[in-house]
N, C-alpha and C positions, 0 to 999 in steps of 0.2 A: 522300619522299612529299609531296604537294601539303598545304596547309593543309585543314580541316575545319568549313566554318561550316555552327551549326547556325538553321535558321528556327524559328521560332514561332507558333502558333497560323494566320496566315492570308498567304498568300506571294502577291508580286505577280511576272508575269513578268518585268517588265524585271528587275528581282532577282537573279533565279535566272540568266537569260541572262547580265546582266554577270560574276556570282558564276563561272558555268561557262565563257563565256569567257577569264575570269581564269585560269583553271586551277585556280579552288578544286573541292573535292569539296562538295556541298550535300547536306544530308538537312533532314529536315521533320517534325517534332512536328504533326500536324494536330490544330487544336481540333475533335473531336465535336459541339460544340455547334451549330453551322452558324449561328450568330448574324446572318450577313447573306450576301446572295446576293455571289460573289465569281467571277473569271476563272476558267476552267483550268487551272494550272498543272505544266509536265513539267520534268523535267530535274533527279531527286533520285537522289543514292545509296542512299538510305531513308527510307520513309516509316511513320511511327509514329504513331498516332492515341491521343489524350489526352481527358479530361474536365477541361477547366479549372477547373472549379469544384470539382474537390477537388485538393491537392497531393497526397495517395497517389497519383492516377493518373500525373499531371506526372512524380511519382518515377517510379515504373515503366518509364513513356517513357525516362526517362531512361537507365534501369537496361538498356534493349535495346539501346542505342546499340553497334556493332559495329569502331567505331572510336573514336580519341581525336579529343575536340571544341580547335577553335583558339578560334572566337568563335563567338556567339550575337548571332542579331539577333533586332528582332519590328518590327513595322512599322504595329501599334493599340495604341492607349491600353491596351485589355483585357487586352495579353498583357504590361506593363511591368514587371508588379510577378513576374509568372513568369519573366521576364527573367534580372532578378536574383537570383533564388533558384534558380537553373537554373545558372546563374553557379557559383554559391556552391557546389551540388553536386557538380559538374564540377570543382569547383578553381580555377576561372578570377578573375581580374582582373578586381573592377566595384565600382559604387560602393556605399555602404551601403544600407542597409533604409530610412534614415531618409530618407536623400535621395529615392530613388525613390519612397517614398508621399506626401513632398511635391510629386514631378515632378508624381503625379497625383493633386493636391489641391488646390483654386483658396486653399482658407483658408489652409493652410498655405506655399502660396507664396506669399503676398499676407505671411504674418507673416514670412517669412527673409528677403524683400522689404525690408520695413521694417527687421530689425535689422543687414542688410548694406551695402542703401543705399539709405534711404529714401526721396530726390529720383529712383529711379525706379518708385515705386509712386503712384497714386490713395491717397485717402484711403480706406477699408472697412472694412466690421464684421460680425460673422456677425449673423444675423437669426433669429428664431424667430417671428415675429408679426409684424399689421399695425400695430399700436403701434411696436415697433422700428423699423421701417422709417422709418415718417412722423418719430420721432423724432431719427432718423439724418436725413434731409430738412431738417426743422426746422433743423438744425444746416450743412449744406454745400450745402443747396438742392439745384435742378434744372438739368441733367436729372441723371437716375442708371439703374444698369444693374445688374440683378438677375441670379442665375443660380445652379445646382447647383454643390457642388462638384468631382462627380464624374460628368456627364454629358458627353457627345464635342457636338460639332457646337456647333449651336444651340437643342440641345433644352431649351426655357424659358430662353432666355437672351433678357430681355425690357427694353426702354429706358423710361423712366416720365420725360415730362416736366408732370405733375402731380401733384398730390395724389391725383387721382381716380384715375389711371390708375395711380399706385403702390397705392394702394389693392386695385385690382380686378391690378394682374399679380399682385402678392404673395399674393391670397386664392388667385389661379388655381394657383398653384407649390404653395404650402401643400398644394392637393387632389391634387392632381397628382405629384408629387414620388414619392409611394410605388408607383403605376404605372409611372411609368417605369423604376424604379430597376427593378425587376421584370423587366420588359420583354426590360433589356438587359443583364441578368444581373448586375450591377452588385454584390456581396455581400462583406460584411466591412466597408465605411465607413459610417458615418454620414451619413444623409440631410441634409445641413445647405445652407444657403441664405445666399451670400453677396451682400452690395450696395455698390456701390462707385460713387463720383463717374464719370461717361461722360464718356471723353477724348476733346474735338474736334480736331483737326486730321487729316492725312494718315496712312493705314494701312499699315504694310509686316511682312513678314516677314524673318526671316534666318535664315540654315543655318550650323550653327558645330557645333565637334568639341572634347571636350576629353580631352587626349593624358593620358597615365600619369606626365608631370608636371604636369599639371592648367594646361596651358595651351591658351588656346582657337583655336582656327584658325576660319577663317570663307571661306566661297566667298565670289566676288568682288563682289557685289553682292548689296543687297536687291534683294525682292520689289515691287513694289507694288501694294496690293490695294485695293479698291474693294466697300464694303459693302453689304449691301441698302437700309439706312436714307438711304445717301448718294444712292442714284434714285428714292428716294421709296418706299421697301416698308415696310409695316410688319414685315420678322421680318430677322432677322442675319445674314444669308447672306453668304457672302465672293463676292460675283458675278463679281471679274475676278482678274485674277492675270496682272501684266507685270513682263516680264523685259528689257533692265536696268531699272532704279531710274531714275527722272524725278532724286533727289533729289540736291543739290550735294555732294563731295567730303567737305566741311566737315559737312554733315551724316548724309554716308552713316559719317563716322568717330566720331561722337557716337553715331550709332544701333548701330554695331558696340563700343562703349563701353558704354553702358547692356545689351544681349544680354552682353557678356562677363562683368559685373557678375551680372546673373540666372543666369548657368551660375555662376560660383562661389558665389551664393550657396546654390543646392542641392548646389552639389558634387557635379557630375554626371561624374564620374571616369569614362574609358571610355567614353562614350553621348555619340551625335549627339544636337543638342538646335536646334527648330525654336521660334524666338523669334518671338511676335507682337509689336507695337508701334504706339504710335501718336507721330506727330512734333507734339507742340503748341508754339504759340507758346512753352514755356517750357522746350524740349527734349524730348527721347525718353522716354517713360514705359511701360514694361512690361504689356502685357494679361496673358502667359499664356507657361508653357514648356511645351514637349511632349517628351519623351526619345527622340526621334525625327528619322527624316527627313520632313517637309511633304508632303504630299498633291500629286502633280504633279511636286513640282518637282527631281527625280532626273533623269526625261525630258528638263526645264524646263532646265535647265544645260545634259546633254550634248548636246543639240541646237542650242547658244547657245552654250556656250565652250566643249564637248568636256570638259567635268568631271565626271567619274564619281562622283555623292554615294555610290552603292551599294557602293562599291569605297572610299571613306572610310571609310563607318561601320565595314566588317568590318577596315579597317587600324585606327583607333583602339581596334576592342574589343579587338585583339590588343596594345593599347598602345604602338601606332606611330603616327608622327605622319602624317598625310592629304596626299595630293599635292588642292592646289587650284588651280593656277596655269591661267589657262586658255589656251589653244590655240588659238581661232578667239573670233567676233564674230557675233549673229546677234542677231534680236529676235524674245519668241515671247512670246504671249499666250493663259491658260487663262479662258473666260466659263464659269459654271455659271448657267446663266437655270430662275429660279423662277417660277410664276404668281403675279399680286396677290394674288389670292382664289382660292382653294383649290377646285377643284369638276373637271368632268368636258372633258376636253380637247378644245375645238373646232378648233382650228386654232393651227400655231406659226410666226408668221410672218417671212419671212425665209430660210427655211431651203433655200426650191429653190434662188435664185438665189447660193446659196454655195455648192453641190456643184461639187464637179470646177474649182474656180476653184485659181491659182497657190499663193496664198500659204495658203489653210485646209488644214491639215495630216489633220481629224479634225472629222468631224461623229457624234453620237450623239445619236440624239431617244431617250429613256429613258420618256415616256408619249406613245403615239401620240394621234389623236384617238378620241375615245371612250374613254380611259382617264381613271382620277383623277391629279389633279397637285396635292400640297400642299405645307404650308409647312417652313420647313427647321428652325423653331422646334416644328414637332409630329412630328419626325423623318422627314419626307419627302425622301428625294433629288430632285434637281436634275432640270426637265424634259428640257433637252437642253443637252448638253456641246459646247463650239466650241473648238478649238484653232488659233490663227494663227500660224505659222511662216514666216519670210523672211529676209534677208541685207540685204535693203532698207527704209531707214526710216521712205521715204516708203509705202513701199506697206504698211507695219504699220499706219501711220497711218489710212491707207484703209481699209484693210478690219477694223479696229478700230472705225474711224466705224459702216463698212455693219452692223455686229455690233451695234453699241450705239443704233443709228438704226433697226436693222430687224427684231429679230430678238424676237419678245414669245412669251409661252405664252397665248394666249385663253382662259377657261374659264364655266364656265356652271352 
């Protein structure tokens, strides 16, 4: 009988597709909750609906399952911690309780950070007030970079390169923090507010697996990513996403050093883990782990080396080691373009003259004109998604320019 992975909470198609192509059997825990508007997705042997917000229900789901489970995926923050307790019900191989609520806890990774290996963490402290803040300031200066410990994206994750402006982000978060947490169902952590030294240099990601001897494998290249702050926006947005990595040899083996460093020090046994990083003049320093595969970049590989991340995470949770080697050569680039100022969408420019051209893979305007378009720091998505796909480097180059040269959200 073929293997039996099971999804969680909210399934993406390519997933499922690779999953069913593989010859695995898929079934699907769907979260009731409908937390965010999501694709269509077919292609399950069953499909069982849950309330995430209590484990009796999760149990229950569990308890209908009509077959024996091989691995468990989830593919949001939200369902990580269901993950593992899902895991554990089932019988299955995963990592502790302890780990996972640190995967999704900025304070708590920032402290394993430090007691594992502290030259790749920022300096941070948790914060309760605008006293603490300033006084943390006092002490490491500016700039510095505030945020939840338990909110996804951008939401109030704010840069303070004054006094003033740490002042007024921190009172903002303060008011704000219990709303969101609300919002987005967020329940059982502590609303807590961490502040940490903002690392300058170059952004990247990395995708790494760690096997059932708790060693880490990692696809073949970083990511590198390009922030809102870096085009001049005021809010966090991750706006590019290129595949491969600009960065040298020498440093792509440093960056895949400090990632493998951060997966043991949660001891993420089992679980695909999507490392952010920043490359400062004094090496690689750690933002943040997700027990996850990255946003995009599943697609992002197999359409660039032919490396199946989807087909990794469900080998690793079965605690086998991931084929990563890759197979072909290609350059592809994810923009999510934000408006500056939040307000009602006039015009997004750029976007006719890149329909039906060679190398753009995927256009998606997400607020038309006449729609609202906000910021990605007050939980708004992305106005419109560009995807650049080619074999060619020069013409990635190109049509990366016409992307980054033409393509704005106007608003009014």
């Amino acid at each position: 009988m073929s293997s039996h992975v099971l999804i969680l909470g909210i399934p993406t198609a390519d997933l499922v597709e690779d999953l069913n192509r593989a010859g695995y059997r898929v079934s699907l825990i769907e979260d009731t909750r409908k937390l965010q508007e999501h694709e269509s997705v077919s292609g399950f042997s069953q499909v069982i609906k849950a309330d995430f917000d209590r484990f009796d229900s999760v149990r229950d789901a569990v308890g209908q399952l009509n077959t024996p489970v091989d691995a468990v995926i989830s593919r949001y923050e939200n369902y990580t911690v269901a993950k593992q307790q899902v895991c554990e019900l089932l019988g299955l191989p995963t990592a502790s309780a302890d780990s996972i609520l640190a995967s999704t806890d900025k304070l708590l990774q920032r402290k394993r950070f430090a007691e594992y290996a502290p030259e790749i963490t920022p300096a941070f402290t948790k914060i309760t007030s605008v006293e603490e803040a300033l006084s943390f300031a006092g002490i490491h200066g500016y700039p510095l970079i505030s945020k939840p410990t338990n909110l996804v994206k951008s939401l109030l994750v704010k840069r303070s390169d004054t006094p003033e402006q740490l002042e007024q982000n921190i009172s903002d978060t303060l008011r704000e923090i219990s709303g969101l947490y609300n919002k987005y169902r967020v329940t059982g952590r502590e609303k807590n507010i961490i502040l940490e030294q903002y690392l300058e240099g170059s952004f990247h990601s990395v995708e790494c697996f760690m096997d059932s001897d708790r060693h880490v494998h990692f696809a073949p290249s970083a990511v590198d990513l390009v922030m809102g702050p870096q085009i001049g926006f005021n809010d966090n947005f991750n706006y590019s996403r290129k595949l491969p990595s600009a960065l040298s040899a020498e440093e792509t083996s440093l960056l895949f050093e400090a990632a493998g460093k951060a997966m043991k020090a949660l001891d993420l046994v089992y679980f695909a883990g999507h490392v952010e990083a920043v490359m400062t003049e004094n090496g690689p320093r750690i933002i943040e782990v997700n027990s996850r595969v990255g946003g995009y970049r599943s697609r992002m590989f197999n359409w660039t080396n032919g490396i199946n991340l989807n087909l990794a995470e469900a080998t690793v949770a079965m605690g086998q080691k991931p084929q990563l080697d890759p197979v072909k050569s290609g350059f592809c680039a994810v923009y999510e373009v934000f408006p500056k100022t939040p307000g009602t969408v006039t015009e997004i420019t750029g976007i006719k003259d890149l329909r039906g051209t060679s190398a753009v893979r995927y256009i998606s305007v997400k607020a038309e004109p006449g729609e609202y378009a906000g910021l990605s720091r007050d939980g708004y998505k992305a106005a419109c998604v560009i995807i650049i796909l080619t074999e060619d480097s020069g013409e990635f180059d190109t049509f990366c320019a016409r992307v980054e040269d033409t393509v704005h959200v106007l608003t009014s």
